[in-house]
mmCIF file of the C-alpha atoms, coordinates in Angstrom:
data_MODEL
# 
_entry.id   MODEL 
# 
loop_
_atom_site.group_PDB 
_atom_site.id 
_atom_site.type_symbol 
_atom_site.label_atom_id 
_atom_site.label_alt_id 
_atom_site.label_comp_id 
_atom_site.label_asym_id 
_atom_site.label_entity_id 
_atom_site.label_seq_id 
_atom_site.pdbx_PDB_ins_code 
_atom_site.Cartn_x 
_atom_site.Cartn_y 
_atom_site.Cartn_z 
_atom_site.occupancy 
_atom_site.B_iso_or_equiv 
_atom_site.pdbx_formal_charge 
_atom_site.auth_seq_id 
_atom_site.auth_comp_id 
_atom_site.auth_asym_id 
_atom_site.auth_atom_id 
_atom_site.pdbx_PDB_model_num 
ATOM 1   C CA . UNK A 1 1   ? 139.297 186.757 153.371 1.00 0.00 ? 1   UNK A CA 1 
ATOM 2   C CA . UNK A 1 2   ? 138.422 187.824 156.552 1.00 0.00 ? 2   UNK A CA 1 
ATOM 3   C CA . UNK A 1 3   ? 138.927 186.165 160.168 1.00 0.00 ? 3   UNK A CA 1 
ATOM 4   C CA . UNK A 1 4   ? 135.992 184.470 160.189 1.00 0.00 ? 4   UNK A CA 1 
ATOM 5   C CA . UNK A 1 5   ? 136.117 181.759 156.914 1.00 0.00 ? 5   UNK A CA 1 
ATOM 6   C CA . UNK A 1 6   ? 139.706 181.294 157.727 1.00 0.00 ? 6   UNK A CA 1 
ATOM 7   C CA . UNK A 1 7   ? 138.700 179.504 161.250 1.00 0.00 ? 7   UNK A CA 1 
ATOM 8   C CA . UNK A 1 8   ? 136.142 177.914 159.756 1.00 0.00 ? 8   UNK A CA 1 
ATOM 9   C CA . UNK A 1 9   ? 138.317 176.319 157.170 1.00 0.00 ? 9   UNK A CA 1 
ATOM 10  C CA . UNK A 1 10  ? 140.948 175.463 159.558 1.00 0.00 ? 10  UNK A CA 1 
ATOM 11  C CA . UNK A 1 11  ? 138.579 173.739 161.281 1.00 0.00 ? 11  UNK A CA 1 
ATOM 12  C CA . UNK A 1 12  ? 136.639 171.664 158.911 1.00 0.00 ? 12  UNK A CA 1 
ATOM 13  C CA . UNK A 1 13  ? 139.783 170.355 157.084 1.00 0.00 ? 13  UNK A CA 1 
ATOM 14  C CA . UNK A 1 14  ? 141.099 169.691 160.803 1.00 0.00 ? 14  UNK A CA 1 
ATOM 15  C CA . UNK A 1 15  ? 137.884 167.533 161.200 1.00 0.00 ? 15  UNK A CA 1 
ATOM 16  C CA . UNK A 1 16  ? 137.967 166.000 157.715 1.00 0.00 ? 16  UNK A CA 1 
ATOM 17  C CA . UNK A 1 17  ? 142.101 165.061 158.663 1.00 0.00 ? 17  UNK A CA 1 
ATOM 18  C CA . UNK A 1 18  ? 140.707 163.467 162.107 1.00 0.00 ? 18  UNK A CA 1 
ATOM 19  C CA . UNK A 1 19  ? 138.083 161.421 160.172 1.00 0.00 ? 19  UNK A CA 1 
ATOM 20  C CA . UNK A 1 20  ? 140.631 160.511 157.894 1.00 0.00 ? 20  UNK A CA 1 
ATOM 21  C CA . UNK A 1 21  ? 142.623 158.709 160.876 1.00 0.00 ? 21  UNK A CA 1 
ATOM 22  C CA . UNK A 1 22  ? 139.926 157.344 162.360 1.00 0.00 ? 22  UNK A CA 1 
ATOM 23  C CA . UNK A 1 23  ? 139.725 155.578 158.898 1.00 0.00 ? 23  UNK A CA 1 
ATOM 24  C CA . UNK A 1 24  ? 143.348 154.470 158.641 1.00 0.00 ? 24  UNK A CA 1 
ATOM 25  C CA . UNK A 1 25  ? 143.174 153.282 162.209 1.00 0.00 ? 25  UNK A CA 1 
ATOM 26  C CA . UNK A 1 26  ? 139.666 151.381 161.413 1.00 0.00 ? 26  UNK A CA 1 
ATOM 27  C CA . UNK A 1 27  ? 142.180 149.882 158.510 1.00 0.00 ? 27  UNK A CA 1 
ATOM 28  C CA . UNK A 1 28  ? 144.601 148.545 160.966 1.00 0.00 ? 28  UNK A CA 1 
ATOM 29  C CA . UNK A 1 29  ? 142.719 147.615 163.613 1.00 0.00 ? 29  UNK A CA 1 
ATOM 30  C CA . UNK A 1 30  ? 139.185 145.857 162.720 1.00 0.00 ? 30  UNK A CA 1 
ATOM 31  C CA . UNK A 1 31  ? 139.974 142.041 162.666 1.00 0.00 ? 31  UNK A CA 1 
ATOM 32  C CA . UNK A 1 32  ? 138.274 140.971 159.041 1.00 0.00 ? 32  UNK A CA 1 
ATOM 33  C CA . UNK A 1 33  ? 137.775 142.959 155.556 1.00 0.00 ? 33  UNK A CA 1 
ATOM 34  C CA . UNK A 1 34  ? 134.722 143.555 155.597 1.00 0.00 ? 34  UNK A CA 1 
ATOM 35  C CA . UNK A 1 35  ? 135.163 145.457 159.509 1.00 0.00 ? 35  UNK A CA 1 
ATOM 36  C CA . UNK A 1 36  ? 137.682 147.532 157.386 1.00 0.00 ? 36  UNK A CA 1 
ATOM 37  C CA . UNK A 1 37  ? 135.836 148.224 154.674 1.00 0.00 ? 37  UNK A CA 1 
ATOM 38  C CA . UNK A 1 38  ? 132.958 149.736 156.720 1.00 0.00 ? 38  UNK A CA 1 
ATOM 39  C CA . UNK A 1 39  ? 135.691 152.014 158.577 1.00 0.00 ? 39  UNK A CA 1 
ATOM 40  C CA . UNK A 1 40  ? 136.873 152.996 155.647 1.00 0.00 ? 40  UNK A CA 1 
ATOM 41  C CA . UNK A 1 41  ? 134.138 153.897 153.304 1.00 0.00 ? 41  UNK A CA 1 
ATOM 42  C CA . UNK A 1 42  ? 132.085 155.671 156.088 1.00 0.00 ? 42  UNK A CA 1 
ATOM 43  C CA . UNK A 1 43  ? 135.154 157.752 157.118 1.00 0.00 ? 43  UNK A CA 1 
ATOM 44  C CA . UNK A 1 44  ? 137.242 158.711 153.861 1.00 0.00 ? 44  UNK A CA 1 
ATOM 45  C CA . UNK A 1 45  ? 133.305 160.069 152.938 1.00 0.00 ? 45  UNK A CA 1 
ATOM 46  C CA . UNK A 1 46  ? 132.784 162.411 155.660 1.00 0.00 ? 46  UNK A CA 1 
ATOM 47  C CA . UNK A 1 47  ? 136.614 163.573 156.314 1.00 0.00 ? 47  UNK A CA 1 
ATOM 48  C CA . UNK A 1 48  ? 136.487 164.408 152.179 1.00 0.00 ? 48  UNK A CA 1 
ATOM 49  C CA . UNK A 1 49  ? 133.544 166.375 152.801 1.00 0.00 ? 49  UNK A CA 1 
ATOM 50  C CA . UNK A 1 50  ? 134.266 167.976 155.843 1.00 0.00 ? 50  UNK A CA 1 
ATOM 51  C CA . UNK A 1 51  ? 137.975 169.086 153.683 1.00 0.00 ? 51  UNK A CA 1 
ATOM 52  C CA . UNK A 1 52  ? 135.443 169.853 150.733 1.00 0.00 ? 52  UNK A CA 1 
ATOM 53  C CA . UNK A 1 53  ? 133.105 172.289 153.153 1.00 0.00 ? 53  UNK A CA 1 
ATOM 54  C CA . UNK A 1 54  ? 136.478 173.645 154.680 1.00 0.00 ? 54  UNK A CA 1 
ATOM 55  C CA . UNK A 1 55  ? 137.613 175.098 150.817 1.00 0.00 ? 55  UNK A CA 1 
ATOM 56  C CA . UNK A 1 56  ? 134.448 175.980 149.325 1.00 0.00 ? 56  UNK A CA 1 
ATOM 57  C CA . UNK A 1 57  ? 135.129 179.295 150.631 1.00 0.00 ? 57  UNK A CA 1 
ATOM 58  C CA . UNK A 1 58  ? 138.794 180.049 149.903 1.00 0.00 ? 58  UNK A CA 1 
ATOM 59  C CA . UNK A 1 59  ? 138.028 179.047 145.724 1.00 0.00 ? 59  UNK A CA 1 
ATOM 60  C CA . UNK A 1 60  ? 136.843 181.271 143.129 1.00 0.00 ? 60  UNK A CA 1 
ATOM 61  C CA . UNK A 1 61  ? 133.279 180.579 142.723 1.00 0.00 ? 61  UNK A CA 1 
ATOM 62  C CA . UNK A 1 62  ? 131.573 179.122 141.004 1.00 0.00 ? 62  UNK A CA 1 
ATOM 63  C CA . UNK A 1 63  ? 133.957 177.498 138.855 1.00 0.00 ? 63  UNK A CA 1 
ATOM 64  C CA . UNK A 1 64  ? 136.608 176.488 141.403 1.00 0.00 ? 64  UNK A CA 1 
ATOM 65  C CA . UNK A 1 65  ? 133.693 175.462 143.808 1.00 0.00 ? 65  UNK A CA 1 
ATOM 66  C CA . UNK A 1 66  ? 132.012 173.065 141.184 1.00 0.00 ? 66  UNK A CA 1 
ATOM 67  C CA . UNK A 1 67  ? 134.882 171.206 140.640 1.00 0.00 ? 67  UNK A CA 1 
ATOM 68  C CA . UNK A 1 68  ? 135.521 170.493 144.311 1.00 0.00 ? 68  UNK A CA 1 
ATOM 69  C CA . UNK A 1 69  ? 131.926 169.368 144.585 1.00 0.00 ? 69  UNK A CA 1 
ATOM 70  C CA . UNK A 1 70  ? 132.702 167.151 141.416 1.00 0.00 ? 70  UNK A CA 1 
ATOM 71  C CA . UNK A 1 71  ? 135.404 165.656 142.876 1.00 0.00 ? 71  UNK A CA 1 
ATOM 72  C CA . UNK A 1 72  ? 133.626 165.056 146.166 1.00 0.00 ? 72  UNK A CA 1 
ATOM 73  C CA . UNK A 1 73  ? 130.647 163.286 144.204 1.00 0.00 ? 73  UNK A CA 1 
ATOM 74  C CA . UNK A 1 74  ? 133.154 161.272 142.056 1.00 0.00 ? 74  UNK A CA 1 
ATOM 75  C CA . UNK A 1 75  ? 134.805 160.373 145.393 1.00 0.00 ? 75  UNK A CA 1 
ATOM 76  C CA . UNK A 1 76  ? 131.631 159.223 146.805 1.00 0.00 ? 76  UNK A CA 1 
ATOM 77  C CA . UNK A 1 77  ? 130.325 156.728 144.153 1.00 0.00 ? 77  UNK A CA 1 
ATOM 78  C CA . UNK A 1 78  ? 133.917 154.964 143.339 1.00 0.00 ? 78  UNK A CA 1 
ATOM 79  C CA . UNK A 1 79  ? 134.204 154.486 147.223 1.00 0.00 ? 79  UNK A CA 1 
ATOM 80  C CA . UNK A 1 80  ? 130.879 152.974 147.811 1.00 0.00 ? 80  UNK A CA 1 
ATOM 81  C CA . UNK A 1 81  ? 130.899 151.316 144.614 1.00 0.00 ? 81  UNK A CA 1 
ATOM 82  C CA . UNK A 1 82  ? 134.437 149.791 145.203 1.00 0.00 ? 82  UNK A CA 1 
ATOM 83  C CA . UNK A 1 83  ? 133.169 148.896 148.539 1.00 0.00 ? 83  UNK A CA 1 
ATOM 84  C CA . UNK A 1 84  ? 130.782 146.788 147.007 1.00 0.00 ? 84  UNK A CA 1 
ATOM 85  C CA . UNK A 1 85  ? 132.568 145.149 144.616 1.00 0.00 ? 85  UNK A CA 1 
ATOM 86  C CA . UNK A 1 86  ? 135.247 143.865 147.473 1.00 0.00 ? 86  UNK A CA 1 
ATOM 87  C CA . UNK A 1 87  ? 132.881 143.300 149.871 1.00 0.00 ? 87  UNK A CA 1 
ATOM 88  C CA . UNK A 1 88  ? 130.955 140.699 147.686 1.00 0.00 ? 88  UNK A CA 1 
ATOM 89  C CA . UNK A 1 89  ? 134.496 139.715 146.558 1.00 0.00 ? 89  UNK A CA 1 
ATOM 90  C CA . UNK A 1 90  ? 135.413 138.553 150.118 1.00 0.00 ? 90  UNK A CA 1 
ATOM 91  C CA . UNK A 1 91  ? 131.808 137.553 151.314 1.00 0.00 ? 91  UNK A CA 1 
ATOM 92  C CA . UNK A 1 92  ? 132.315 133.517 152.281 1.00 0.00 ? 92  UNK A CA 1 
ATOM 93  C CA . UNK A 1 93  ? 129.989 131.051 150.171 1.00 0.00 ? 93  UNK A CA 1 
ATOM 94  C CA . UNK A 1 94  ? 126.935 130.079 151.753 1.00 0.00 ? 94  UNK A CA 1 
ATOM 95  C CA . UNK A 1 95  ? 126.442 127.168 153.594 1.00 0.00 ? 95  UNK A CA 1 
ATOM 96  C CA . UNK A 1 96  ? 124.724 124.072 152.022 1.00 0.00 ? 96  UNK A CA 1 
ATOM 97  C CA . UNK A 1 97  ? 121.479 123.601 153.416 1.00 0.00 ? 97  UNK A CA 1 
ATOM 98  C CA . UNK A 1 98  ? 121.289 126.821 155.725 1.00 0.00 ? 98  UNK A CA 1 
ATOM 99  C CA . UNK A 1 99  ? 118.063 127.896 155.979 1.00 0.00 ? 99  UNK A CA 1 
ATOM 100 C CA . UNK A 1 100 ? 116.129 124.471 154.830 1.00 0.00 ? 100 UNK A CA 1 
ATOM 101 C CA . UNK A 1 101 ? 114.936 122.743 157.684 1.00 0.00 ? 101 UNK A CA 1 
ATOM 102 C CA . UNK A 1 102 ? 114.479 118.659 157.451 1.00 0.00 ? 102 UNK A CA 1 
ATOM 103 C CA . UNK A 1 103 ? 111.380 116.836 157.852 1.00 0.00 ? 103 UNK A CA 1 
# 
């Protein structure tokens, strides 16, 4: 492997670690769920990614380089699904009467 995808694989999954904190500090910090939710969908997506990018090229392809997009993909739709499903699990009950206006 030469000198070259080495650096840029240290790199990437650097990056992909760094938007994995962000995440976890979005978790800990944001003051409501849904606040947390946002942090953490949007940044566990790109930080798996950027950790995805950083081994494409140290696997056997194209085998080893499927399966790492696979799991990326996977990744992708349970978190934004899973998003959804708490988000609308947490969303308060509309107001009665919001939006009508009185004669």
């Amino acid at each position: 492997m030469s000198l070259a995808l080495s650096v840029f694989t240290i790199v990437c999954v650097f990056l992909g670690a760094v938007f994995f904190l962000a995440g976890t500090l979005g978790l800990l910090r944001f003051p409501d769920t849904l606040t947390r939710l946002h942090a953490l969908t949007k940044a566990d997506n790109l930080g798996l990614g950027l950790v995805v990018l950083g081994l494409l090229p140290q696997v056997d392809w194209p085998l080893g380089a499927l399966k790492l997009i696979a799991v990326w993909l996977l990744a992708l739709l349970a978190g934004a699904t899973v998003g959804q499903v708490l988000g609308g699990a947490v969303r308060p009950p509309p107001v009665s009467g919001a939006g009508e206006s009185t004669p």
